[in-house]
MILUMSE-351898 format. One record per residue: chain; x, y, z of N, C-alpha, C, O in turn. Coordinates in steps of 0.05 Angstrom, whole numbers, plus 5000, padded with zeros to 4 digits. Layout:
N
+--------+------+------+------+------+------+------+------+------+------+------+------+------+
: cadena :  n.x :  n.y :  n.z : ca.x : ca.y : ca.z :  c.x :  c.y :  c.z :  o.x :  o.y :  o.z :
+--------+------+------+------+------+------+------+------+------+------+------+------+------+
:      A :    X :    Y :    Z :    X :    Y :    Z :    X :    Y :    Z :    X :    Y :    Z :
...
+--------+------+------+------+------+------+------+------+------+------+------+------+------+
END
This chain:
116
+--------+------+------+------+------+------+------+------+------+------+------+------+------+
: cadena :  n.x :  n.y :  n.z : ca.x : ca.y : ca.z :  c.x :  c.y :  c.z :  o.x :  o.y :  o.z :
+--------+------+------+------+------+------+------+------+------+------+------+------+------+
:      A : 0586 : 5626 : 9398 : 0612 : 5639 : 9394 : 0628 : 5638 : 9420 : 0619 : 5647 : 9441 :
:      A : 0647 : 5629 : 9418 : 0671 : 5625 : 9443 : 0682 : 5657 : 9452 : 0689 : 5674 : 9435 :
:      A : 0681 : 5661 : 9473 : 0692 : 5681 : 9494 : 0702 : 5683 : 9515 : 0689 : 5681 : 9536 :
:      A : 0726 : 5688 : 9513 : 0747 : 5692 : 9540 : 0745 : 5717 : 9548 : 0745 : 5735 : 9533 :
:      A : 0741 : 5720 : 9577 : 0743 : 5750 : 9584 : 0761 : 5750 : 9612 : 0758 : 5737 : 9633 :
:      A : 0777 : 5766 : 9603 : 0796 : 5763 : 9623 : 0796 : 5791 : 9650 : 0798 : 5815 : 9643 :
:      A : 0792 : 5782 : 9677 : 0798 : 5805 : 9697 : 0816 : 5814 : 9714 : 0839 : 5806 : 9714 :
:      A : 0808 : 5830 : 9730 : 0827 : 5833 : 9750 : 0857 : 5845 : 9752 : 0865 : 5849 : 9775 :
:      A : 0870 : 5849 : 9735 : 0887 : 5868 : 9729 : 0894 : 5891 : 9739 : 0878 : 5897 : 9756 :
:      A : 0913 : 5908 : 9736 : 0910 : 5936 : 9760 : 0935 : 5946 : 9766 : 0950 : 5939 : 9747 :
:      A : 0947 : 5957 : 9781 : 0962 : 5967 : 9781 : 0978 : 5954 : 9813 : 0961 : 5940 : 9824 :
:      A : 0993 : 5955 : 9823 : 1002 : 5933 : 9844 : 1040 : 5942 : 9846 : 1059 : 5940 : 9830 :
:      A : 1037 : 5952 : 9877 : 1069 : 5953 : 9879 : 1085 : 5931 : 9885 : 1080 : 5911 : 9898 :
:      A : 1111 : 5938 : 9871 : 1127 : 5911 : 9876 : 1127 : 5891 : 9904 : 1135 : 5902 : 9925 :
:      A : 1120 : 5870 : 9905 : 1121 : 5848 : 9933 : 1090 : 5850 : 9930 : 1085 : 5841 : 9953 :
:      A : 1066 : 5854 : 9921 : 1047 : 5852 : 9925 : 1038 : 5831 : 9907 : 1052 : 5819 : 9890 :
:      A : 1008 : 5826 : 9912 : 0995 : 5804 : 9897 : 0974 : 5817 : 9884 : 0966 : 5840 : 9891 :
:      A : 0960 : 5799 : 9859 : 0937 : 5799 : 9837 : 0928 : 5773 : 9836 : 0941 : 5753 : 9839 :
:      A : 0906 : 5778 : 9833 : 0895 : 5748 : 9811 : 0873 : 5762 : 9796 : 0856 : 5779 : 9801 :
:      A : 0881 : 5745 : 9775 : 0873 : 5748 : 9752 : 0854 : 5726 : 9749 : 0863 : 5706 : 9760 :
:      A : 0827 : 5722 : 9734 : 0814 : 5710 : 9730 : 0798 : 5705 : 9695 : 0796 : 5724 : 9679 :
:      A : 0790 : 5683 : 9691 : 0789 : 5684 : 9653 : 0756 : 5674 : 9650 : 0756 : 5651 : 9642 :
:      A : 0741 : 5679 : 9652 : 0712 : 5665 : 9641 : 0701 : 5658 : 9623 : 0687 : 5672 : 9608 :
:      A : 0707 : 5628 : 9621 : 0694 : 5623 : 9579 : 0667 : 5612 : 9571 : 0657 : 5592 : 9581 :
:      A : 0657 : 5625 : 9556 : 0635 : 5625 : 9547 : 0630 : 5612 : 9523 : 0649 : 5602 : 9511 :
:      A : 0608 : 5611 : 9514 : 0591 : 5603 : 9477 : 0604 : 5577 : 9469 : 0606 : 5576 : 9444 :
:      A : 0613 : 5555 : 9481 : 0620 : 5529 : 9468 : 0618 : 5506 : 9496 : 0626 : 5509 : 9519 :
:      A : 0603 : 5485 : 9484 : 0605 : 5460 : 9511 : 0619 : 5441 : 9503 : 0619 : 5420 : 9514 :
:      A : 0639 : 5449 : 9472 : 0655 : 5427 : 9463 : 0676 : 5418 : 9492 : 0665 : 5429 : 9511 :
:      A : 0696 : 5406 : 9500 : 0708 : 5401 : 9513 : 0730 : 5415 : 9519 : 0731 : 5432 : 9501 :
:      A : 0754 : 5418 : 9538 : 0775 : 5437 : 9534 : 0793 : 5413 : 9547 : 0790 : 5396 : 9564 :
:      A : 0813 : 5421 : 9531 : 0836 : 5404 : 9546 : 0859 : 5413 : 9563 : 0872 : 5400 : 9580 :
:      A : 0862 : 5446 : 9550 : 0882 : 5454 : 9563 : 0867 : 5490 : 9566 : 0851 : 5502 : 9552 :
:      A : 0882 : 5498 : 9592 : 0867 : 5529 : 9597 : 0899 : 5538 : 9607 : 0912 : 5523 : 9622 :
:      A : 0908 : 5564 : 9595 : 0929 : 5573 : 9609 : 0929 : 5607 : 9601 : 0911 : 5620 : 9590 :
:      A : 0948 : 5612 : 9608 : 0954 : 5637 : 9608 : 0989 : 5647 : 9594 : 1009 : 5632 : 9594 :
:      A : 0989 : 5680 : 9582 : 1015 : 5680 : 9562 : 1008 : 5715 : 9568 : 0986 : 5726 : 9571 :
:      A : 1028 : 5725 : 9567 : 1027 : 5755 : 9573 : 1053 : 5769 : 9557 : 1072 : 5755 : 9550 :
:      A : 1052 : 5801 : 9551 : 1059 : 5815 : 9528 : 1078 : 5831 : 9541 : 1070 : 5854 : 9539 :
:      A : 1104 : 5832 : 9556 : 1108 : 5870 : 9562 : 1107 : 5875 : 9537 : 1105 : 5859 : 9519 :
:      A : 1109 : 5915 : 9535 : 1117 : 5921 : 9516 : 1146 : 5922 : 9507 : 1167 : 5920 : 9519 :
:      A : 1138 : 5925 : 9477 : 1163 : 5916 : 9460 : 1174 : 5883 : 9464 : 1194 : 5874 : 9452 :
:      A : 1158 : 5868 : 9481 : 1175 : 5843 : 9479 : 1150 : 5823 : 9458 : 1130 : 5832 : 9448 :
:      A : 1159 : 5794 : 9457 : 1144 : 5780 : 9444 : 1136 : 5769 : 9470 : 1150 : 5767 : 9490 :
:      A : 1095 : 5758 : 9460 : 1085 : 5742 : 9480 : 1095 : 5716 : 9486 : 1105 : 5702 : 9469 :
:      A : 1094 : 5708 : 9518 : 1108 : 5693 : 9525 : 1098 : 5674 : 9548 : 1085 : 5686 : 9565 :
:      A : 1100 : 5647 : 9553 : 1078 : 5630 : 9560 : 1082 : 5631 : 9587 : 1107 : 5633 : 9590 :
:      A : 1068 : 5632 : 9610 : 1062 : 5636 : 9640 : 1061 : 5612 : 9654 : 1076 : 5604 : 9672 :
:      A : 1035 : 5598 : 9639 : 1020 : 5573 : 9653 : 1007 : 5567 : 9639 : 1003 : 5578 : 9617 :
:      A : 0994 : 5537 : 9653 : 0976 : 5527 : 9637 : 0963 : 5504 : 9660 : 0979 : 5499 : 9678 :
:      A : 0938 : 5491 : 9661 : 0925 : 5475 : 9674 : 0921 : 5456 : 9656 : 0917 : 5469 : 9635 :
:      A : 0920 : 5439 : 9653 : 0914 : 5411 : 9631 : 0886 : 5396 : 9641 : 0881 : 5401 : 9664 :
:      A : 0868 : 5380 : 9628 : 0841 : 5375 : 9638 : 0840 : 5364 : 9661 : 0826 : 5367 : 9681 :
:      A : 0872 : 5338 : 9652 : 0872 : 5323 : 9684 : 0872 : 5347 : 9702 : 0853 : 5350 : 9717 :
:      A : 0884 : 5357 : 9702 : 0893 : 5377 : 9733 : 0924 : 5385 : 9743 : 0933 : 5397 : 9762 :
:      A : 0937 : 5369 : 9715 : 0966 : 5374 : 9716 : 0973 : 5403 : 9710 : 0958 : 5413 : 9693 :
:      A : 0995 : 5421 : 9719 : 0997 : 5438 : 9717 : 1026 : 5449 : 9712 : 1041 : 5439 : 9729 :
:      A : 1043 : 5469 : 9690 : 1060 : 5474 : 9686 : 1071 : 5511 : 9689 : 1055 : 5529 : 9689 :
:      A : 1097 : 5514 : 9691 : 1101 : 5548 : 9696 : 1114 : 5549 : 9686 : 1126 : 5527 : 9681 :
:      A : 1122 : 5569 : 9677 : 1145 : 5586 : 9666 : 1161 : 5587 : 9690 : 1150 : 5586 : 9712 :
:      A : 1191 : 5590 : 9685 : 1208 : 5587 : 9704 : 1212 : 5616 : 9710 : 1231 : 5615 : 9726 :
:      A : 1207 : 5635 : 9707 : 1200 : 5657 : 9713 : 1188 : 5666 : 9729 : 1196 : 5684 : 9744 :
:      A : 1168 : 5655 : 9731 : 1140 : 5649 : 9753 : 1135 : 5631 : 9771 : 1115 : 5632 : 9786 :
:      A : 1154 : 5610 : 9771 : 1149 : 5590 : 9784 : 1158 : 5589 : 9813 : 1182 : 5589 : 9819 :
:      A : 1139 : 5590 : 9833 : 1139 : 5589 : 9861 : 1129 : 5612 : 9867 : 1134 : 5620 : 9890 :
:      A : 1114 : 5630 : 9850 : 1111 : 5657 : 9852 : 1074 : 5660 : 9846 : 1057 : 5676 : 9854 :
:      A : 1073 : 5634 : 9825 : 1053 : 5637 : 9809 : 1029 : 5617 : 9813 : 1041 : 5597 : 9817 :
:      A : 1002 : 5610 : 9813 : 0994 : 5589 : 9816 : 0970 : 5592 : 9805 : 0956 : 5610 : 9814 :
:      A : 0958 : 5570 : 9779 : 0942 : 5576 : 9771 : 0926 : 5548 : 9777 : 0932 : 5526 : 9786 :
:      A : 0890 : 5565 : 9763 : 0871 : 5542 : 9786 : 0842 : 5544 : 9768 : 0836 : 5562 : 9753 :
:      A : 0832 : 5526 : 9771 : 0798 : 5530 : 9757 : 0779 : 5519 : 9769 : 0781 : 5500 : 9784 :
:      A : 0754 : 5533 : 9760 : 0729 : 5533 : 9775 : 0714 : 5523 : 9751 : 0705 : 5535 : 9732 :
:      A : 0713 : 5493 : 9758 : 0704 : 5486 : 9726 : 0665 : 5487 : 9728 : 0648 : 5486 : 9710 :
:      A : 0661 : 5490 : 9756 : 0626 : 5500 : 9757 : 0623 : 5527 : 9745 : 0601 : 5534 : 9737 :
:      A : 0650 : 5546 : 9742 : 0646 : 5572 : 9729 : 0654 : 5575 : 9705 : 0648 : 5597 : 9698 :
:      A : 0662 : 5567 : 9694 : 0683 : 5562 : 9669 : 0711 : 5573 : 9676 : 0730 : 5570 : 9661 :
:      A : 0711 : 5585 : 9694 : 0737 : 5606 : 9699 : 0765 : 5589 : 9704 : 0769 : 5567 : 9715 :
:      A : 0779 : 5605 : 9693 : 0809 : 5595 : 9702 : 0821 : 5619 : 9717 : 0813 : 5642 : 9715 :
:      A : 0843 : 5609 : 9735 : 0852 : 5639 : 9761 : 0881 : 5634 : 9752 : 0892 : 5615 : 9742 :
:      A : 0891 : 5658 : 9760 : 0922 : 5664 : 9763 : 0930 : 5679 : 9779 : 0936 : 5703 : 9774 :
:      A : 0933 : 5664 : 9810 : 0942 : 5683 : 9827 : 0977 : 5689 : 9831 : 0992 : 5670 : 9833 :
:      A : 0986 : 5714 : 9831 : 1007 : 5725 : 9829 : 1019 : 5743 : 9845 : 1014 : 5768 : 9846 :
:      A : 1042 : 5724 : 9865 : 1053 : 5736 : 9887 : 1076 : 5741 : 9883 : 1092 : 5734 : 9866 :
:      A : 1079 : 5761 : 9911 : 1112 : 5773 : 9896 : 1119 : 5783 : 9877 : 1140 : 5780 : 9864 :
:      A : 1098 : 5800 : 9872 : 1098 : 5814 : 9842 : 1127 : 5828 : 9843 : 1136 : 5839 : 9862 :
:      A : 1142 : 5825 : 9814 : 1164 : 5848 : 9807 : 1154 : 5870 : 9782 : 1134 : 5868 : 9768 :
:      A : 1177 : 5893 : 9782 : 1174 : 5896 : 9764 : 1166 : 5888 : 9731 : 1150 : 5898 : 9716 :
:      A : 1187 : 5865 : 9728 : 1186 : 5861 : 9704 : 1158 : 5836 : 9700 : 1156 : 5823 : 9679 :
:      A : 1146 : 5834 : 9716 : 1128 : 5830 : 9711 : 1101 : 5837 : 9691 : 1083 : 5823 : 9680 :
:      A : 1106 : 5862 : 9692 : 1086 : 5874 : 9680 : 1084 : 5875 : 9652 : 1103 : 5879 : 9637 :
:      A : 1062 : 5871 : 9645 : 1048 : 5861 : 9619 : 1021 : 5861 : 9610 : 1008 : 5870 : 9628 :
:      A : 1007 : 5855 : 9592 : 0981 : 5848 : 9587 : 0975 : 5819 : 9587 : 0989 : 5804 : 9575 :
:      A : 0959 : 5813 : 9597 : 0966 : 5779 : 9606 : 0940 : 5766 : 9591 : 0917 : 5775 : 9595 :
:      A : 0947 : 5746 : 9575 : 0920 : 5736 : 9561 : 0914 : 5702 : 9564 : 0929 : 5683 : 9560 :
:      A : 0888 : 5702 : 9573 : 0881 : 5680 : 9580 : 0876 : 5659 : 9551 : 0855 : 5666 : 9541 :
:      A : 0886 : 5640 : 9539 : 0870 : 5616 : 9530 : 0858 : 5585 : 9535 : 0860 : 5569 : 9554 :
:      A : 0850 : 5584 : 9517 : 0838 : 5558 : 9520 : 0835 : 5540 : 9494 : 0828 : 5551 : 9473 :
:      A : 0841 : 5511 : 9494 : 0849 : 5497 : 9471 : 0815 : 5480 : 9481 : 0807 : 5470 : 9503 :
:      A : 0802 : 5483 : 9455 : 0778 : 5460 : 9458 : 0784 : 5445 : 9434 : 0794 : 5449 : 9412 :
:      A : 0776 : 5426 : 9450 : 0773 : 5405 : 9421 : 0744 : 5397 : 9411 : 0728 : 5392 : 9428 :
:      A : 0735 : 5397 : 9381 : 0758 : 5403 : 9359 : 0771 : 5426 : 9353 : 0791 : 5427 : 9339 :
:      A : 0755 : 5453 : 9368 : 0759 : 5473 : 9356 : 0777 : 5490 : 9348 : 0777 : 5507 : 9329 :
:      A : 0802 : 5482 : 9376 : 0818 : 5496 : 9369 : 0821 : 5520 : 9389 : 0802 : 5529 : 9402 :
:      A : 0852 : 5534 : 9391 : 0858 : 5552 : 9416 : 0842 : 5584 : 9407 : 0842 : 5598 : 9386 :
:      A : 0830 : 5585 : 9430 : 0815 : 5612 : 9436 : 0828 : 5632 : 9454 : 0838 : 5625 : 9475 :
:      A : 0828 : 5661 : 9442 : 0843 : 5676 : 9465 : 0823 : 5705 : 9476 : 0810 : 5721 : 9462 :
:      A : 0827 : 5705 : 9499 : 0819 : 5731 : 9514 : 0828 : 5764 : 9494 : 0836 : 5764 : 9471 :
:      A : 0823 : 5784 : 9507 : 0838 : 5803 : 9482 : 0856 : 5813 : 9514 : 0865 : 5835 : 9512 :
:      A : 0861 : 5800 : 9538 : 0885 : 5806 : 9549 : 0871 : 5831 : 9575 : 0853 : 5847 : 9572 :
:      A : 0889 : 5826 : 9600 : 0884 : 5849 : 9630 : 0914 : 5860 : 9632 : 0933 : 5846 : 9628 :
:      A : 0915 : 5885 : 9638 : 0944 : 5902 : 9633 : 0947 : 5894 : 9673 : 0932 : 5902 : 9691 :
:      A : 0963 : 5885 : 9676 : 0976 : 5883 : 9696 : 1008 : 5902 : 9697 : 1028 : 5896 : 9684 :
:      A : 1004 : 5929 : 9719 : 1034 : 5938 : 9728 : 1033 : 5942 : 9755 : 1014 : 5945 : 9771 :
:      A : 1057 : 5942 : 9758 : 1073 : 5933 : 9776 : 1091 : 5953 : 9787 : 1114 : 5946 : 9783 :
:      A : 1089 : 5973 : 9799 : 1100 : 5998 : 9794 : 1109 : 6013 : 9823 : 1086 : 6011 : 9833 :
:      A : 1122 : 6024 : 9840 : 1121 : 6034 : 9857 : 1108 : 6064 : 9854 : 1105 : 6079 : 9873 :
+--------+------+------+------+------+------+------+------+------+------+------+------+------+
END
């Protein structure tokens, strides 16, 4: 059975940094893509990043130059380190992962705020 568990999360004043980290488990099918998508409240989830198998990598223009995500493919883990934190940053941030055949798997999400 496939499992994302997502960490590191916390509470963090504005200009500071997090990383977040995702560890997947129960499948040796293949993955092609590992990224990350996060919730404030009241808004709809909304895409962050993503790492692709090559090693290519994409951001949200939101995040971008701010954000940098990375994997430890001896651990299964994928990272999301996050600098310059702002306010509106803050969210529950959920890690997935697309295997093939199986199909996208998700974390149940790390509450990241951002708060003075």
């Amino acid at each position: 059975q496939v499992q994302l568990v997502e960490s590191g999360g916390g509470l963090v004043q504005p200009g500071g940094s997090l990383k977040l980290s995702c560890a997947a488990s129960g499948s040796s099918c293949s993955i092609n893509a590992r990224g990350w998508y996060r919730q404030a409240q009241g808004k709809e989830r909304e895409f962050v990043a993503v790492i692709h198998s090559g090693g290519s990598t994409n951001y949200a223009d939101s995040v971008k130059g701010r954000v940098t995500i990375s994997r430890d493919n001896t651990k299964n883990t994928v990272y999301l380190q996050m600098n310059s934190l702002k306010a509106n940053d803050s969210a529950v941030y959920y890690c997935y992962a697309r295997y093939v055949p199986l199909g996208n798997y998700w974390g149940k999400g790390t509450l990241v705020t951002v708060s003075a």
